[in-house]
VOBA-1610 file (N, C-alpha, C; in pm, whole numbers, padded with zeros to 5 digits, always signed):
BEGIN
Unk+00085-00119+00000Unk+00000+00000+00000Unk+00088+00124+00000Unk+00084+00198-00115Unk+00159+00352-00092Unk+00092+00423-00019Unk+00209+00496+00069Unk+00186+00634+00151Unk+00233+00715+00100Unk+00120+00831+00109Unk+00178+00970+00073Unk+00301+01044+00179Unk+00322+00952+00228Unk+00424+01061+00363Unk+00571+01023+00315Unk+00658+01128+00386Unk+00794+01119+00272Unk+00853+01041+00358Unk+01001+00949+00281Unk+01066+00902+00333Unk+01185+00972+00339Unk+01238+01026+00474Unk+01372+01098+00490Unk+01474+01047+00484Unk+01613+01066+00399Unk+01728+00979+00407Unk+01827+01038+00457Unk+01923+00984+00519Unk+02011+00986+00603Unk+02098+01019+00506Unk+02156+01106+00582Unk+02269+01176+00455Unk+02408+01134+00581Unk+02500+01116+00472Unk+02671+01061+00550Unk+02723+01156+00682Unk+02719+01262+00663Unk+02770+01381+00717Unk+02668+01424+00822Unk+02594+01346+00870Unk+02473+01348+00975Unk+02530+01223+01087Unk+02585+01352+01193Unk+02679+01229+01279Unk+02566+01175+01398Unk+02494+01193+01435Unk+02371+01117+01517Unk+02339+00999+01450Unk+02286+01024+01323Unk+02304+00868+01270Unk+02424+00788+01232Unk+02509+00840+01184Unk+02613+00725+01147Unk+02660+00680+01342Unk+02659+00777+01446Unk+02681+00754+01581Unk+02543+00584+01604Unk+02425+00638+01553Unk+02315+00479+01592Unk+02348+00417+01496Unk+02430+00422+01372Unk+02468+00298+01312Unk+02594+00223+01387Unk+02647+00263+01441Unk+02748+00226+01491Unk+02717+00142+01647Unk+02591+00223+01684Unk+02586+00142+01801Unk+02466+00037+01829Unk+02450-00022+01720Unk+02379-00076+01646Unk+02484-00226+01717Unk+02571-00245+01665Unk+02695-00355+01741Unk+02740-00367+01841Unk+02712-00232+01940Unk+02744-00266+02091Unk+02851-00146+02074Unk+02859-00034+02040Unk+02985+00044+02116Unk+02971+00105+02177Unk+02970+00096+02301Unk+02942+00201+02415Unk+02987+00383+02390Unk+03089+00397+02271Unk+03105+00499+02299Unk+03001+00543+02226Unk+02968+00467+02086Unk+02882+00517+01973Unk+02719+00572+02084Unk+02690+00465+02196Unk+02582+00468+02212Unk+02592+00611+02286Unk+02675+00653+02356Unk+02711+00778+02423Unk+02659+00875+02358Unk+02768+00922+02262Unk+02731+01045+02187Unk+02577+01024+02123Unk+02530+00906+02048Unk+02413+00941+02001Unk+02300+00947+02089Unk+02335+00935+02225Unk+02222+00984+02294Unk+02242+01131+02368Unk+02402+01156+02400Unk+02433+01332+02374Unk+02362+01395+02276Unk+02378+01349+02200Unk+02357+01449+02062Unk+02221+01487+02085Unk+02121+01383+02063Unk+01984+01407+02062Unk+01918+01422+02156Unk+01938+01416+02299Unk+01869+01414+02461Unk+01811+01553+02423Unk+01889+01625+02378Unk+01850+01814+02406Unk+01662+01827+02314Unk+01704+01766+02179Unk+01567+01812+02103Unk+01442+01691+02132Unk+01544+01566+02228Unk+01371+01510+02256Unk+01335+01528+02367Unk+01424+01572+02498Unk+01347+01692+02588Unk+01240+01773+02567Unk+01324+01859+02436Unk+01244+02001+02409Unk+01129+01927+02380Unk+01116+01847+02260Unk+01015+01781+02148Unk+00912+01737+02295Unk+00982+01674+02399Unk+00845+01604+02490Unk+00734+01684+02572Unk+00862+01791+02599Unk+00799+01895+02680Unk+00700+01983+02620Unk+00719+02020+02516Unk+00583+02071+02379Unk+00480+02001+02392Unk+00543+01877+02329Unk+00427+01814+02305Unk+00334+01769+02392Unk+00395+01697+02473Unk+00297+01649+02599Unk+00243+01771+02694Unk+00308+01857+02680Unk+00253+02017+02782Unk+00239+01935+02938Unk+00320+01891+02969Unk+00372+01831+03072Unk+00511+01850+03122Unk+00544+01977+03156Unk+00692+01995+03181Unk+00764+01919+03250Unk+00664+01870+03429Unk+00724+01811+03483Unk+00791+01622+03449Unk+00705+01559+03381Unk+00744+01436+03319Unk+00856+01449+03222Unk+00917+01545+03148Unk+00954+01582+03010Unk+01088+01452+03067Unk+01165+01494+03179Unk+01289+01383+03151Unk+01218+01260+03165Unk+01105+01224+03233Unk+01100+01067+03271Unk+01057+00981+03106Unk+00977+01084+03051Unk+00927+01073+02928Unk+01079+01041+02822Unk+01139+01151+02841Unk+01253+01151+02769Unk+01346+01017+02766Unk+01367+00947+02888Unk+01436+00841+02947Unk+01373+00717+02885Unk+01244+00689+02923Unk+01187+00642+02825Unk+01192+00601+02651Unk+01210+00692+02569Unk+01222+00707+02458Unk+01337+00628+02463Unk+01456+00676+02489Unk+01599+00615+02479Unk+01630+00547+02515Unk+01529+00469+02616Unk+01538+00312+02622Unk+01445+00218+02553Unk+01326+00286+02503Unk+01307+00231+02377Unk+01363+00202+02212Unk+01389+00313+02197Unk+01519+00350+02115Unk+01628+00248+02133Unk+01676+00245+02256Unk+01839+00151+02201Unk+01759-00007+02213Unk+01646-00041+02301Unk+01586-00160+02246Unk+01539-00211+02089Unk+01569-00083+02062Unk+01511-00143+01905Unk+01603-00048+01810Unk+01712-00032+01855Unk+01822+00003+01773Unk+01865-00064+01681Unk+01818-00232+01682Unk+01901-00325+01599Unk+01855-00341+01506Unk+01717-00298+01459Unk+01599-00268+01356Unk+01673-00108+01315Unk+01704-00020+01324Unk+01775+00104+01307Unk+01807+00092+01150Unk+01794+00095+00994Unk+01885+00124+00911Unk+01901+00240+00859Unk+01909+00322+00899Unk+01944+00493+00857Unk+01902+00467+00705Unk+01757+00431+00693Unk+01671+00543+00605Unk+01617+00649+00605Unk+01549+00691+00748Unk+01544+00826+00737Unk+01715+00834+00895Unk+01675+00991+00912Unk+01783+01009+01013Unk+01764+00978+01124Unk+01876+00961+01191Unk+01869+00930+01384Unk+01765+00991+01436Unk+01766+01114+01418Unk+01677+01236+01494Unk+01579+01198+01441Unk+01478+01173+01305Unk+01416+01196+01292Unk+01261+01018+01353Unk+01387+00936+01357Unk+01341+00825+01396Unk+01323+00868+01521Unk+01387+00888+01619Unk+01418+00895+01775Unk+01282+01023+01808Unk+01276+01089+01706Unk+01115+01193+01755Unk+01018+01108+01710Unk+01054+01015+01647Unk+00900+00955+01618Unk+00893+00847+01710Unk+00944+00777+01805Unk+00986+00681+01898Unk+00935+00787+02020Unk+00940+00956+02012Unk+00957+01021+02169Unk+00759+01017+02131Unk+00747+01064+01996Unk+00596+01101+01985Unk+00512+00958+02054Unk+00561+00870+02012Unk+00452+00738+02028Unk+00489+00746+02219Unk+00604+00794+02262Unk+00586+00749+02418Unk+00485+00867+02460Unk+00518+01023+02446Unk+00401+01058+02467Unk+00266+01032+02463Unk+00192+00957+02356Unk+00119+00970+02350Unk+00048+00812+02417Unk+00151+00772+02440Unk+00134+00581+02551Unk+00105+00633+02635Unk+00209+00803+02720Unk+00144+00804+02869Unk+00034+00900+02865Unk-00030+00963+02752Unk-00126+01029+02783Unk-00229+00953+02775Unk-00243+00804+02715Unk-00291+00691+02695Unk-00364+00662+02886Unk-00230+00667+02914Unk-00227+00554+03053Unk-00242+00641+03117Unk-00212+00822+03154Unk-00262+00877+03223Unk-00429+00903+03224Unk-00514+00903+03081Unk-00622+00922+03100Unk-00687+00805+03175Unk-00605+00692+03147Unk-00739+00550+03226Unk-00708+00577+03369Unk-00642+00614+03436Unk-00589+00662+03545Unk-00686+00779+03636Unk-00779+00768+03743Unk-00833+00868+03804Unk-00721+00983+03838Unk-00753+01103+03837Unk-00631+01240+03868Unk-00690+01252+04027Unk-00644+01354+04098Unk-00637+01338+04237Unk-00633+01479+04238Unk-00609+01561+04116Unk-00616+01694+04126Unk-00627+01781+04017Unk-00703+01862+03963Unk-00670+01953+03840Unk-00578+02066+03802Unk-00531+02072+03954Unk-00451+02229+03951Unk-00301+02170+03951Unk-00201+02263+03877Unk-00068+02221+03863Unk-00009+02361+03984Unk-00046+02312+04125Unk+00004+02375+04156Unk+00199+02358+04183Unk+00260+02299+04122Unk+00382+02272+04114Unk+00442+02376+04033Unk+00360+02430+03913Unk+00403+02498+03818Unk+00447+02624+03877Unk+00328+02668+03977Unk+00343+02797+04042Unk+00459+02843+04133Unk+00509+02723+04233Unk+00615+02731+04342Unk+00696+02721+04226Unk+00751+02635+04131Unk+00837+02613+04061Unk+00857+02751+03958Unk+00742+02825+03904Unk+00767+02986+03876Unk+00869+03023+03997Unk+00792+03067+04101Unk+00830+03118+04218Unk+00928+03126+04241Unk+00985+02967+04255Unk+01150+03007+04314Unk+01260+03018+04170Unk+01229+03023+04083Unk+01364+03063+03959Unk+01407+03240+03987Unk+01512+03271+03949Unk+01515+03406+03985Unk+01473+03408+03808Unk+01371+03567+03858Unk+01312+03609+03751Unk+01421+03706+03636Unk+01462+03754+03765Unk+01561+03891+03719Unk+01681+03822+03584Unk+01680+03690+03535Unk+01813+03667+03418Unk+01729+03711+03313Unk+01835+03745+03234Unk+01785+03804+03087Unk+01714+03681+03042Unk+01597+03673+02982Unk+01557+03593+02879Unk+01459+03467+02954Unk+01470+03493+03090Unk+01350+03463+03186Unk+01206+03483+03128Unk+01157+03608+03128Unk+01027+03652+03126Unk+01002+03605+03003Unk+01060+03637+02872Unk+01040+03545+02722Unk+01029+03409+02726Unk+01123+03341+02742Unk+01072+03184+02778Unk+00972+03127+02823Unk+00906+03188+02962Unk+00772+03217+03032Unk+00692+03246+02947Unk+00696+03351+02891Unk+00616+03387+02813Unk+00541+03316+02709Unk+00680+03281+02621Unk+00686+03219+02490Unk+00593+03043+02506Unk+00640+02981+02635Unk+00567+02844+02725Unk+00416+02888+02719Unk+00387+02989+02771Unk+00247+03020+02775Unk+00157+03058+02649Unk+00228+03101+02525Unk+00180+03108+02386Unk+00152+02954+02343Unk+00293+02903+02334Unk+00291+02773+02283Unk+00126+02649+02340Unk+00167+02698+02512Unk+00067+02601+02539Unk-00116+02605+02521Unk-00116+02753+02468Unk-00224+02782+02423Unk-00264+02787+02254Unk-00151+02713+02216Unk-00190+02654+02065Unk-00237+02514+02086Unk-00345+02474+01941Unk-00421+02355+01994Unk-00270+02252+01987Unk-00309+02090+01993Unk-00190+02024+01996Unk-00121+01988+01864Unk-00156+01965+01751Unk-00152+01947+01629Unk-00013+02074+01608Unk-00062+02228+01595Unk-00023+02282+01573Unk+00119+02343+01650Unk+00088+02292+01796Unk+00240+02346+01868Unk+00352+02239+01831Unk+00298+02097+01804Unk+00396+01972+01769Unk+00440+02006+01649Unk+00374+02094+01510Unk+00466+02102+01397Unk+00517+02215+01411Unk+00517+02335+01487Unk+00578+02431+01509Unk+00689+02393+01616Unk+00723+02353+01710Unk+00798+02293+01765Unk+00924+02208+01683Unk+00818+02114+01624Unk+00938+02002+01550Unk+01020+02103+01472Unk+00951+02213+01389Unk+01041+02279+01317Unk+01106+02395+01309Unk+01028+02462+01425Unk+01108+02567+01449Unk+01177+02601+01579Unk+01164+02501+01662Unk+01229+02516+01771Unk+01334+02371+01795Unk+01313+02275+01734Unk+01383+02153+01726Unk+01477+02133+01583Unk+01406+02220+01471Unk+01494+02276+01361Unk+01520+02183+01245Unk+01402+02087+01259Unk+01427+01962+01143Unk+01300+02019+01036Unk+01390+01969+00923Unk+01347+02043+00853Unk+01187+01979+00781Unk+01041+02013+00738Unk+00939+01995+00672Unk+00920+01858+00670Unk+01030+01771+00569Unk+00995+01669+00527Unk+01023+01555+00650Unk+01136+01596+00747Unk+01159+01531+00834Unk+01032+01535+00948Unk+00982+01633+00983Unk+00879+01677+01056Unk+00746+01619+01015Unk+00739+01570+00904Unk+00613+01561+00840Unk+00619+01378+00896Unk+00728+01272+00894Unk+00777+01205+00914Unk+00770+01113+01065Unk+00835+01229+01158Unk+00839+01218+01336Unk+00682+01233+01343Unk+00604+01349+01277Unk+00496+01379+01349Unk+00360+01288+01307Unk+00416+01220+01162Unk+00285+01081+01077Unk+00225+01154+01016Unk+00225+01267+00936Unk+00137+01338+00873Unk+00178+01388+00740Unk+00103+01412+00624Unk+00204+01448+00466Unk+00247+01597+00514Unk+00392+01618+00422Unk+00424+01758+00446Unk+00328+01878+00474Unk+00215+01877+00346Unk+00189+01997+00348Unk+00099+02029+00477Unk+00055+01945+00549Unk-00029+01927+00655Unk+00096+02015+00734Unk+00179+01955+00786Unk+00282+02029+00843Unk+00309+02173+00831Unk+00341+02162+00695Unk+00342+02363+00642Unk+00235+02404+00685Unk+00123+02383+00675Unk-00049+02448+00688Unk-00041+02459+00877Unk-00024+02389+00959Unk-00003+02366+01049Unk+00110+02501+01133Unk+00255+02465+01059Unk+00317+02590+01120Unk+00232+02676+01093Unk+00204+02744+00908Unk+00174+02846+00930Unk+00067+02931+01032Unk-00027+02833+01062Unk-00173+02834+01145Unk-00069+02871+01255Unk-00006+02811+01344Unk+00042+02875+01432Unk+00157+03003+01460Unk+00178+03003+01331Unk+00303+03132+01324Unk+00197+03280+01374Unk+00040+03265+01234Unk-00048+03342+01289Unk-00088+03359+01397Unk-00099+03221+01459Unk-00191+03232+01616Unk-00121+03301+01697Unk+00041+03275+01658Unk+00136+03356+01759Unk+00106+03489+01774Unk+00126+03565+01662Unk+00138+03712+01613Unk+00006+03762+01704Unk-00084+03710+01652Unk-00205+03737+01733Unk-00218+03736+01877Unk-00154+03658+01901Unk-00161+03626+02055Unk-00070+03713+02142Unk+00032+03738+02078Unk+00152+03822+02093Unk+00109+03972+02101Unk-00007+04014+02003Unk-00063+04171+01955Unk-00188+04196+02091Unk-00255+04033+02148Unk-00295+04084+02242Unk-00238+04077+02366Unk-00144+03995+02405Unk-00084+04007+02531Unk-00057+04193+02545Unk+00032+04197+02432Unk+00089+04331+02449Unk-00026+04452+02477Unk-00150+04443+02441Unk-00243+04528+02460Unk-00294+04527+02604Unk-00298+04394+02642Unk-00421+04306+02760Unk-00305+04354+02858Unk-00185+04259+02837Unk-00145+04213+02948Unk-00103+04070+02986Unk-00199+04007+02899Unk-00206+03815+02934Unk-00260+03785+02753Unk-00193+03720+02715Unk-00197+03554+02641Unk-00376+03536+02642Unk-00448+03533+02514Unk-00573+03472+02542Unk-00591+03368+02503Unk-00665+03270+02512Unk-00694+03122+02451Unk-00727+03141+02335Unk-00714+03038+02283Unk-00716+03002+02120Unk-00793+02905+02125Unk-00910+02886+02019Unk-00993+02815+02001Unk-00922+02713+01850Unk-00938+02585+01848Unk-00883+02440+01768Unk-00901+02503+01666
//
């Protein structure tokens, strides 16, 4: 059965993958760096996506032990990265799986708040980050996962289209929907004061 979704190839000079081809045989060092390399964008990638800051490493840990379990299946057709986000997407979406069958015990994140609280506010580039967390998490989910994959994780369309299971242009249509939602959201904070919700 053909799919319309692209297949990404691993280009030579892409050292994350030739690093999981290598540790594909057992080299401890190979397995090192290729989980250096990539820890940083499937952090970022979990923490987006799942809008679950506090899980983002357990989530993350996860992945990369799924990942080197099934490293031996690995043939760098598409790239390291782009396999290893599509390995972080499916764990997200296992524990949002297993968190919904799960009764909650509370609705409020009051963790988020003490955890505001005690960062010092006063470093440069504090209040933007904050900020920027609170835009993002008020895009629906569709749209912060392809804006994320590609503009904050930096892989490019076809790779994104790939990690996330969807044809490119869905992806493009997607950023752009949220590049707008930003601007907008951005034109009213600055008026208001606060970030308003965004309707799907």
């Amino acid at each position: 059965m053909a799919s319309d979704q692209p297949v990404a190839r691993a280009t030579p000079d892409d050292p994350a993958t030739v690093w999981a081809l290598a540790a594909r045989t057992g080299d401890p060092d190979a397995v090192d760096r290729f989980v250096r390399a990539l820890h940083p964008d499937v952090v970022r990638y979990i923490t987006y996506l799942s809008a679950d800051r506090q899980l983002a490493d357990d989530l993350a840990q996860d992945t990369f032990l799924r990942a080197l379990g099934s490293l031996h299946r690995f043939e760098g057709r598409s790239s390291a990265r782009t396999w290893l986000l599509s390995i972080a997407r499916r764990t997200v979406v296992d524990s949002l799986r297993y968190a919904a069958a799960r009764p909650r015990t509370a609705d409020v994140d009051d963790w988020t708040t003490w955890a505001e609280r005690a960062q010092p506010s006063g470093l440069p580039g504090f209040d933007d980050g904050v900020a920027l967390l609170d835009l993002l998490d008020a895009l629906p989910a569709e749209r912060r996962e392809a804006f994320v994959l590609t503009q904050l994780t930096g892989l490019p369309y076809d790779e994104a289209a790939v990690a996330g299971g969807c044809p490119v242009g869905t992806i493009r249509s997607r950023v752009a929907r949220a590049r707008a939602t930003l601007v907008e959201l951005l034109d009213e904070a600055e008026g208001s004061g606060a970030p308003a919700a965004v309707a799907a």
